[in-house]
N, C-alpha and C positions, 0 to 999 in steps of 0.2 A: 370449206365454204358453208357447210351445212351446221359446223359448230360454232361458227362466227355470230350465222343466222340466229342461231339457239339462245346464244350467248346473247346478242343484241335484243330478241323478244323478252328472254328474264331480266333482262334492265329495266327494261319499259315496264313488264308487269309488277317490279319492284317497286319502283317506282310510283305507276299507277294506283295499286292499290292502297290508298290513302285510307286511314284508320286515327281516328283521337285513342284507339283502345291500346296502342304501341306507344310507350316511350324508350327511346334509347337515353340511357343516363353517364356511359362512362365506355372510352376515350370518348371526349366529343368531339367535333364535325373538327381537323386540321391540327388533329393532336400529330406531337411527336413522343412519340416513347422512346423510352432511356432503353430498351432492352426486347429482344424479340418475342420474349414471353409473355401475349398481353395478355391483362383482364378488361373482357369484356363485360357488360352489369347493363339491364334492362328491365324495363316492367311493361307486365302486362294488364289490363282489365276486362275482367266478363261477366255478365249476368249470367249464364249458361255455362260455369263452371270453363276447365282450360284440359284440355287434350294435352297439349306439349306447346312448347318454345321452341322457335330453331335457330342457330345462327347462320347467317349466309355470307359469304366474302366472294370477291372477286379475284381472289389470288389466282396467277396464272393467266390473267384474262379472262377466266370462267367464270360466274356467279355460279357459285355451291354450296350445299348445307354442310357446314363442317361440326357443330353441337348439336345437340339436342335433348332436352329433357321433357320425359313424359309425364303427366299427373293421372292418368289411367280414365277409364269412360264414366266417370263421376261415380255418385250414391245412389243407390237402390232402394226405393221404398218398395216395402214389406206389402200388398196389398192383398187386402183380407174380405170376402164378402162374410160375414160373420155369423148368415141363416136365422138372425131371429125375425122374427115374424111380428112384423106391425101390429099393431093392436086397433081394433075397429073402432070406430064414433070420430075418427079424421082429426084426434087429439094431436101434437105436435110433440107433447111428450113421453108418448104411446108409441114413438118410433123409434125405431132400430137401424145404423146407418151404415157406411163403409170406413173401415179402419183402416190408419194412414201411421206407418212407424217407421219414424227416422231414424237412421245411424251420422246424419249431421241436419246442421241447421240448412235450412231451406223456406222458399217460399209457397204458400197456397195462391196460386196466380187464378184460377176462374173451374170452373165446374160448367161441363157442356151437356145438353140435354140432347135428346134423340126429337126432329124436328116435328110438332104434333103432340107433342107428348103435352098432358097435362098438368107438369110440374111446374109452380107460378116461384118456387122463391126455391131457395138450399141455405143449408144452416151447417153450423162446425162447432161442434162438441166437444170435452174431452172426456167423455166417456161412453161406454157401447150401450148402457142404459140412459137415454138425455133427461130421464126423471132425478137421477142419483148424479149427473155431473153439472157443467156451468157449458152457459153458450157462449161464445168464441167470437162467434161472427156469422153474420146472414147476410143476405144478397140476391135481391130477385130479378128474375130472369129479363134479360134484353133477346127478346125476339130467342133464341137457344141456347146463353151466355148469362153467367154470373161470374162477373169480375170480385175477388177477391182481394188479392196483392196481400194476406195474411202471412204473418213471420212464424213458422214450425221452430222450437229450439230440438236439437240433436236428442235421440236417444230419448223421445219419448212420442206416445201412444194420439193417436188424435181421428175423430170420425165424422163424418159426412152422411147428410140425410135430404131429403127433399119432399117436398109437401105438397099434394094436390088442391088447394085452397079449402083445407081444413077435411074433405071429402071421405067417404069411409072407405079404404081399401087396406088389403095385408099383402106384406112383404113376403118372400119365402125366398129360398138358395135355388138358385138356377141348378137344377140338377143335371143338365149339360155341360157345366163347367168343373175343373179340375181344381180341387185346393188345396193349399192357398197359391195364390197368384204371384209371383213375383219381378217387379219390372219395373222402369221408371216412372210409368206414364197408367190407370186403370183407364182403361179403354171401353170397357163395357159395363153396367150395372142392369140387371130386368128387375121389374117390382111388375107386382101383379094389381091389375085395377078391375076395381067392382066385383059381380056376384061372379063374371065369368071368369074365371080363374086360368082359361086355357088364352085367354086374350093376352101377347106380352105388349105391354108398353113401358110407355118414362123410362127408355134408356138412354141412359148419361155416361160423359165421362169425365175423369178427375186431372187436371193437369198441375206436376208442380215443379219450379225451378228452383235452380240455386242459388243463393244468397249473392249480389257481386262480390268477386276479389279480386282483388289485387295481388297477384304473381313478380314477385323480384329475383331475376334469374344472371349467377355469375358466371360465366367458364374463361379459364385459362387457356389460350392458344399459342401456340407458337408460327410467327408469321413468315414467312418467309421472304415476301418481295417486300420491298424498300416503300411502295405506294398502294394502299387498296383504298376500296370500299367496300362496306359491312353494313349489314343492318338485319334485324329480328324479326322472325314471321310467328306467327301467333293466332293457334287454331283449339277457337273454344268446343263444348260439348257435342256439337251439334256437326262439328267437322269443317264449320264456316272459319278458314284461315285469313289472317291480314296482317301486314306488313305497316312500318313507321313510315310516317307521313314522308322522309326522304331519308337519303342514305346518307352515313357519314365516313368522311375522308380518316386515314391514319395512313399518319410516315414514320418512318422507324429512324431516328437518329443518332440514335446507337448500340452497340450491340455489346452485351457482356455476355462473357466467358465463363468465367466462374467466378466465386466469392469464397475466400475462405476466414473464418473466426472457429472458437471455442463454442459448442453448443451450450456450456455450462461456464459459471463461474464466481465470482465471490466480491462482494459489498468489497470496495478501496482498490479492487487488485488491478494490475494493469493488463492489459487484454491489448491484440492489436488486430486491426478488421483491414484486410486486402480485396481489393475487388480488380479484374483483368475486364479491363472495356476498352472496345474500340473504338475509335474515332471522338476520342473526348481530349480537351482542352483543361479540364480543373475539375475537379468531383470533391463533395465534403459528404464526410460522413454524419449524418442526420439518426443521433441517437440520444433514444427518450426524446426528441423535442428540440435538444441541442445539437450544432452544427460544429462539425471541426474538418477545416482542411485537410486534405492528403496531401504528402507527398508521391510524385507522379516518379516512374522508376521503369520505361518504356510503354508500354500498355499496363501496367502494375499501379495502382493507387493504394499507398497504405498508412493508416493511422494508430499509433498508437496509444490511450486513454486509461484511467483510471474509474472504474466502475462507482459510481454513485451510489450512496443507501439508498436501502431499500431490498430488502429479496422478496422478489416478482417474478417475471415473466418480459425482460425489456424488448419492444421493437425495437427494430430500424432497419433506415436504406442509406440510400445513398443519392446524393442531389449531384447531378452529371449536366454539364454543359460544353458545350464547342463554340463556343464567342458570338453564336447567333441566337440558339435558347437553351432552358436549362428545364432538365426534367426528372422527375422524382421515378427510382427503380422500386422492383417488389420490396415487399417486406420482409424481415427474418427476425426471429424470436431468441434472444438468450434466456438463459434460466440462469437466475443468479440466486443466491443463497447466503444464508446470514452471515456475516465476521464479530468475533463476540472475543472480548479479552476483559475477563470480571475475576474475582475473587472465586477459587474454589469451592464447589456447592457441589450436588449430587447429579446436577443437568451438566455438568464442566468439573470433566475430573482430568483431562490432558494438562499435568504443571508445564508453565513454560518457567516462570521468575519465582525464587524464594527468596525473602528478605530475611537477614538475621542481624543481629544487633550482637557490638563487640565495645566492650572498655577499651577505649582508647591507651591507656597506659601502663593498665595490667594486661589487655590483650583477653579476658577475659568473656565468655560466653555470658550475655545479661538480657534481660526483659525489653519488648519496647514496646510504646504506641506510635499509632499513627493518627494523628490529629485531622490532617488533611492531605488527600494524594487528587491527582488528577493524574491520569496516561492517559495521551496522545497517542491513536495505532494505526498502522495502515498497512498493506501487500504489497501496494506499491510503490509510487514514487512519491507519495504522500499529499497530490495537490489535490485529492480527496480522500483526507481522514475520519476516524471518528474519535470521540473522549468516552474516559472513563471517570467518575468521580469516588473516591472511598473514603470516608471516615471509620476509625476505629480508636477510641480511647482505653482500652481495654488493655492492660500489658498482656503480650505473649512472647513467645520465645522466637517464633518465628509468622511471618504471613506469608501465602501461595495465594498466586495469580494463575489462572489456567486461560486456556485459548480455543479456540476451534475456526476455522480448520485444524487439525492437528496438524495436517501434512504439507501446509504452508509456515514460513520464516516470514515472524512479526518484526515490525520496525517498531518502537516503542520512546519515545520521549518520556518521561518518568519526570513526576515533580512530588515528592513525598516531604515531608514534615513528619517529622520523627523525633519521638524525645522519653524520657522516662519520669514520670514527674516534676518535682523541682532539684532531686538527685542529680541526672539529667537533663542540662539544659537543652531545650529542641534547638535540633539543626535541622539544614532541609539539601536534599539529594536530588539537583537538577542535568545528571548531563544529556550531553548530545545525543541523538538519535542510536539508540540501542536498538540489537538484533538478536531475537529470542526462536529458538527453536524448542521441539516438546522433549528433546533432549533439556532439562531443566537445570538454570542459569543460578548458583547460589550468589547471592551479593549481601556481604558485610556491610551493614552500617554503622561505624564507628560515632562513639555518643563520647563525651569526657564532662567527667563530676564535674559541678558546680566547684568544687575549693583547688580543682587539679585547673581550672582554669580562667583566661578574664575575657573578658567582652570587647573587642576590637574593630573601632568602628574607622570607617575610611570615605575621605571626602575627593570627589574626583573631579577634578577642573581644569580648563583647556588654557592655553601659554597667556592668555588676558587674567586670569584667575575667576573666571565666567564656572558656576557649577554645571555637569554633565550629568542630566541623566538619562536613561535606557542602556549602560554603562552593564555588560554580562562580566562577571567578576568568579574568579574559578580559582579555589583554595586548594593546595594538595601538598600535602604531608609525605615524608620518606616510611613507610612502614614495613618492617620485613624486610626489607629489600626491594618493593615496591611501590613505586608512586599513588597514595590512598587520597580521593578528592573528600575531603573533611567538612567543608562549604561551597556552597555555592549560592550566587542571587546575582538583582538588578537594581542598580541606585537609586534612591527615589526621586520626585522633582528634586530634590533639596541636593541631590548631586551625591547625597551618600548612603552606605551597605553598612551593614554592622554583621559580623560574627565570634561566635566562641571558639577560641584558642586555647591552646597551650604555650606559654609563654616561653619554655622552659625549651622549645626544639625549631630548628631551620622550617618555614614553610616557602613554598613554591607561590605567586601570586600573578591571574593574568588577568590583566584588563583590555575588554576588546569590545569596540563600538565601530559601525560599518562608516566611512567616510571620518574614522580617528586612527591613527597608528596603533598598535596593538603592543601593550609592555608587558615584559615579564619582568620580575624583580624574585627575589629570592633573599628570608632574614629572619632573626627571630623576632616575634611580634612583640616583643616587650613594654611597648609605649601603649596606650589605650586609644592612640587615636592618629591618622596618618593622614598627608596630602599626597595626592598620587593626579601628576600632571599631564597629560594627553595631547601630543602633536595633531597636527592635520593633514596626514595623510594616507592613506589607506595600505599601509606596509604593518611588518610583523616583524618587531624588534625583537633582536637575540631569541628567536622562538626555535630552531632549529639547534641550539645547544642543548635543551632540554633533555635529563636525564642521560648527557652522553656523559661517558669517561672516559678520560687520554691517560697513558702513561708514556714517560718517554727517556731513555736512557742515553748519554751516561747520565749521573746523577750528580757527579762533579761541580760544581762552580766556574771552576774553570779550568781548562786541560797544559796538558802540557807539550811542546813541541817536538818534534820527532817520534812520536808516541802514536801505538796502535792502539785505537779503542773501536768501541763495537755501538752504533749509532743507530736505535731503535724507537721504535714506535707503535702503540696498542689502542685499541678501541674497543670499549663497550656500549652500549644504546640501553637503558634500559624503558624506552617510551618509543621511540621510534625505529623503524625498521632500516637499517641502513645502507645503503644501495652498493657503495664503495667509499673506500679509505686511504690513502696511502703519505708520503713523504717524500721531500728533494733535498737534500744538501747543497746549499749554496753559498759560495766563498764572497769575502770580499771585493773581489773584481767582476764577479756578478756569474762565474762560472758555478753551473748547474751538476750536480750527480744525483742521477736517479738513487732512492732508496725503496723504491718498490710500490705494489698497491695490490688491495684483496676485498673483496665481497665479502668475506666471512668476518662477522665479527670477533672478538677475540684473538685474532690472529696476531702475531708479535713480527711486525716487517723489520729486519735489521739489515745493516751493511760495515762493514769492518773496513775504516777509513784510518788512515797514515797522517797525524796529524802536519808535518813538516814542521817548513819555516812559518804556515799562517798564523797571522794576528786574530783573527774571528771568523767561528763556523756559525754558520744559521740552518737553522733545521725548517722547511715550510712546509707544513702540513694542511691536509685537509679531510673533508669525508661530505659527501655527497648521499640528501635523504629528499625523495620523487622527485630527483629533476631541481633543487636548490644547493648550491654547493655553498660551503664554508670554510673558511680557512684561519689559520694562526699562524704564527713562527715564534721559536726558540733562540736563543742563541748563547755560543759558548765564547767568553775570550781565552786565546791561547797563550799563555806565558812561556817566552822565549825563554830558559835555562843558563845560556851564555849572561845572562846580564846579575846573575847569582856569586861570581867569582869571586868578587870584594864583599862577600858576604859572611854576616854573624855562623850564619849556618855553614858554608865554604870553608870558613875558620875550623871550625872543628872537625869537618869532615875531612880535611886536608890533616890537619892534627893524627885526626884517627888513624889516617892512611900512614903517617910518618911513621908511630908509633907501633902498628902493624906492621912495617917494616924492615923496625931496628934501628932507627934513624937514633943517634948520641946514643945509644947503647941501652936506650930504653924498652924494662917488658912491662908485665902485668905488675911489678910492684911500683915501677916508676908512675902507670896510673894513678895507682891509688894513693903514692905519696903527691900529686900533683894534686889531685881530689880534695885531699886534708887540708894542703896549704892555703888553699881557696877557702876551705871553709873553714880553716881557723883563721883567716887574716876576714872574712865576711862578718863571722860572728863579732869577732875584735873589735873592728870597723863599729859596728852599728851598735857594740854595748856601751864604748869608749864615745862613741859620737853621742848616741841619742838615747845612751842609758838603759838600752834592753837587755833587762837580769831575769826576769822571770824566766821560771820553767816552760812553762807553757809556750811562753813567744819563742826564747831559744828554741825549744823543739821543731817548733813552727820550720824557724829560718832552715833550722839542718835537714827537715825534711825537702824545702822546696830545692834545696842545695843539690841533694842526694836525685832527688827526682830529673831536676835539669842533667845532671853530668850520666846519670843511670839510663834514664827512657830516652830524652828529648837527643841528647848529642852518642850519648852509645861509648864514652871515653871510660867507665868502670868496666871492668874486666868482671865476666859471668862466673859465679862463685859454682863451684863443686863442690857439694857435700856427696858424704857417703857413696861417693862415686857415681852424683849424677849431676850433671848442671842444673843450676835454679839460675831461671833468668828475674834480672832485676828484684834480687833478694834484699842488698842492702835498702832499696826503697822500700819493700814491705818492711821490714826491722821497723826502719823510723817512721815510716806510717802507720804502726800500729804502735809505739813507743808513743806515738802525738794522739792517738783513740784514746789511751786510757788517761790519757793525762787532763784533756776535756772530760773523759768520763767523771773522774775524779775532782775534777772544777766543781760539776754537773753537783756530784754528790755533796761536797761541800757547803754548799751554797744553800 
């Protein structure tokens, strides 16, 4: 009861003591704060200097002082009776006064006399002789009072005197008093008047205040209840405390947890700020001045951003709301720090990119300039980058680009222009977002003579024959073994690109505009000028064959029935990474046999299949690259063997067989008399008919004679010399009998 009591009288005296010299500035009166950690901020004013500030809350129920900051019992003037001794004849500048030294600014408010005394005025000097200094200010006495209100500045000397209306008397040092004096306020002064010397009177005394100020006071508290009242008590020099005119209200409407980010970090790079609040509805994070939603993740809010130029010092909060109000949390400070990607110097020696320059056609190491580059860089996701611009006309062998951070990976867009005189026609080297570490990235830029090459320019327009331009158009040559991009650019209004080629080799060519289909074409550039037409839809024609290679066996034309063969298939990638590859066999009735499938490229999938009675095998292949598959088929027809019977070829294999035999009694000489007859009744034939006598032609025929009955049907018998078989001797005989005899045309002629 007795603390209720307590509690209820400190309200009221709260309350009560009404002061203009209190303002409360911050939360004000029915604030909600975003967080329990408030700041409080208030000012005070006093002519009479400030003792302390205190904060009071009513957390609990209780009004209590929970801050407080002291400014200590003000400045001390120096006070000096100085012992010289007035000078007689009641001159004014004959007098000697009391010394006043400040260590701050302050005011001379009034000089009091002792009541009786015959001091009619007081004057203010600054100096201890008023003959050798200037007067200041004077003020004669009301009844035992001279009001001043004189401004002292800090840290200097100032003195006090008093005049009996001109009268002859001398000053002398109170030899009862201890010196010097020190203390706010001189309290006492004796001056001696007239002949009697043991007479004390005119004692006075010197009163001086402080200048007003004004006191602005913050503290941080942590509140506990959900609802108080608070408000500032404020007790100047003098120990006179008071309080703001009324109290004000604070509700807490919500409470975070913690917060976590990066205390440091870097121009572009992506950063992500979390903060754990309760009782909130939607929070954006308020940084530098800009707001970005969170996403909410239970009591979790998190955003993540790309850091803005600038290395400073960034604020931010966080703006929290629960559907009823929204209120801004403390602040927090990043440090953030330069991102810098320039040409190698002595401030930037980390290389990330070296550019070098290569003959296209010799493949040779050669000189180059750079006319004009610009890189694009960023840390992070690049929706805040910065540029870089370079000119260098200068050939060198190579340029370095260096970086810092060192220990971050740049993203880099590069747009270079490159060329080596008129030797050298300039090209320009635009691709897509590169990723440069200080592990340093060499890059070839392939340059090709002026006489190795022609100017190939391409006009790009949609199915009306309408030009297209902002058309990104991407050149890439086979070199080495790998795909080199040789040009690149963007169409102008006029719908067309132009670059330098080599006419002489396959280039890769892709045309891609966002809401146009996307071509690739592949050919030598041989013409100096191309139309290249663009559908309207936003797919990627034949882009996923790029740089593949299939191989696929058997290699036959066409197979033959009842026959084992071994039915295979390979992949290489040299552009794209390839997820999976594999193969099916499928027959004319639409029946399926797996032939296998593998991740690894190069891998050779086979399966060993029985051709039978089938008419046609198809082979259906594919390979799959992130998630787009592709497919092709093959296919083999099979040639049935039964239907060879009545055949030219049957004929003699059936011969051959009779003949191998024994069949009429025929061996190896019956061949070769069979051989002759043929080709002396051919020769006969065709000299007799159509008059062929020449050497040369005869030869001709007897070779083609010898070759068909020797190779093709296998009816001449393998000759044995020297006790080893020569296979198909007699055709070499007459084929080199028929060499020399064109040789001899040859020489003739």
């Amino acid at each position: 009861m007795k603390k209720l009591a307590l509690s209820l009288f400190l309200s009221i005296l709260l309350v009560g003591l009404v002061s203009s010299l209190v303002t409360l500035n911050y939360p004000s009166s029915g604030f909600y704060a975003g967080e329990r950690n408030v700041l409080f901020n208030s000012t005070s004013t006093s002519n009479a200097g400030l003792l302390n500030v205190s904060l009071w809350t009513n957390e609990g129920g209780t009004w209590s002082r929970k801050n407080s900051t002291a400014f200590g019992a003000g400045a001390q003037l120096e006070d000096i009776l100085t012992g010289v001794t007035w000078a007689a004849g009641g001159t004014q500048t004959a007098k000697a006064g009391e010394k006043i030294q400040t260590n701050k600014n302050l005011y001379l408010l009034n000089v009091t006399k002792e009541s009786g005394s015959g001091c009619t005025k007081a004057y203010l000097y600054d100096s201890g002789n008023p003959s050798a200094g200037s007067l200041l200010a004077q003020s004669n006495f009301v009844g035992d009072n001279a009001s001043f209100n004189y401004f002292l500045e800090e840290n200097t000397v100032y003195y006090v005197v008093c005049d009996n209306n001109g009268a002859s008397y001398t000053m002398r040092e109170d030899t009862s008093v201890s010196y010097p004096i020190s203390k706010t306020n001189i309290d006492y002064i004796k001056s001696w008047f007239g002949v009697d010397r043991n007479q004390a009177q005119n004692i006075y005394s010197i009163h001086t205040g402080e200048v007003p100020i004004n006191k602005t006071e913050s503290w941080y508290r942590y509140i506990s209840d959900n609802n108080i009242l608070w408000n500032v008590e404020s007790c100047n020099a003098t120990n006179v405390c008071e309080f703001a005119a009324s109290n004000n209200t604070l509700k807490i409407a919500f409470e975070e947890q913690a917060r976590y980010f990066n205390s440091t970090s870097f121009e572009t790079a992506s950063e992500t700020f979390t903060i754990d609040i309760w009782n909130a509805t939607q929070v954006h994070l308020n940084y530098s001045g800009t707001q970005y939603l969170m996403t909410k993740s239970g009591d979790n809010y998190t955003r993540t951003i790309d850091i803005p130029e600038g290395f400073t010092n960034n604020s931010f909060n966080f703006i929290v709301s629960n559907g009823t109000t929204s209120v801004g949390t403390s602040y927090s400070t990043q440090e953030i720090n330069r991102t810098i990607f320039t040409y190698c110097n002595s401030s930037y020696t980390n290389n990330f990119l070296k550019l070098l320059f290569t003959d296209e056609t010799s493949l040779d190491s050669i000189t180059g300039s750079i006319p004009s580059a610009t890189f694009t860089y960023y840390l992070g996701s690049g929706t805040t980058n910065k540029t870089y611009d370079y000119i260098n006309n200068t050939v060198n062998g190579s340029f370095e680009f260096c970086a810092s951070p060192p220990s971050r990976d740049f993203n880099v867009i590069p747009y270079v222009q490159y060329k080596n005189g008129t030797t050298y026609p300039q090209r320009i080297w635009n691709p897509i977002v590169k990723t440069y570490t200080e592990a340093v990235t060499n890059k070839i830029l392939y340059l090709l003579k002026a006489i190795d090459g022609q100017q190939v320019t391409f006009q790009v327009v949609n199915q009306g024959d309408q030009v297209i331009s902002g058309v990104d158009v991407i050149v890439n040559r086979t070199i080495s073994g790998s795909p080199v991009t040789v040009g690149s650019g963007i169409t102008s209004d006029a719908g067309s690109v132009s670059f330098f080629l080599n006419p002489d080799f396959v280039h890769e060519f892709t045309f891609s505009k966002a809401g146009f289909e996307t071509y690739q074409t592949s050919y030598v550039p041989t013409e100096d000028s191309y139309t290249i037409y663009l559908g309207g839809t936003d797919t990627t024609v034949n882009s996923s064959i790029r740089g593949i290679r299939t191989s696929v066996l058997p290699v036959e034309d066409y197979l033959l029935n009842n026959t084992q063969y071994t039915f295979a298939f390979n992949l290489t990638s040299s552009y794209f990474d390839v997820t999976e590859y594999g193969f099916n066999l499928r027959l004319a009735n639409g029946t399926e046999i797996d032939g296998g499938s593998t991740g690894t490229e190069g891998t050779q999938l086979s399966l060993n299949y029985n051709t039978k009675n089938e008419t046609i095998i198809y082979m259906d292949y594919y390979w799959l690259i992130s998630g787009n598959y592709t497919n092709s088929s093959i296919y083999w027809i099979v040639h049935n063997t039964q239907y060879d019977s009545y055949s030219l070829k049957t004929f003699f294999t059936d011969l051959d067989s009779y003949i191998d035999s024994g069949i009429f009694g025929l061996d190896n000489f019956g061949r070769n008399l069979i051989v002759f007859i043929i080709l002396f009744l051919t020769i006969g034939i065709l000299s007799y008919k159509y008059g062929v006598s020449a050497p040369l032609g005869l030869s001709a025929i007897i070779f083609l004679v010898v070759f068909f009955f020797d190779v093709t049907t296998g009816l001449i018998p393998t000759m044995t010399l020297m006790g080893r078989e020569v296979q198909n001797f007699p055709t070499f005989i007459t084929g080199l009998i028929l060499a020399l005899l064109v040789l001899n045309e040859v020489r003739m002629r």
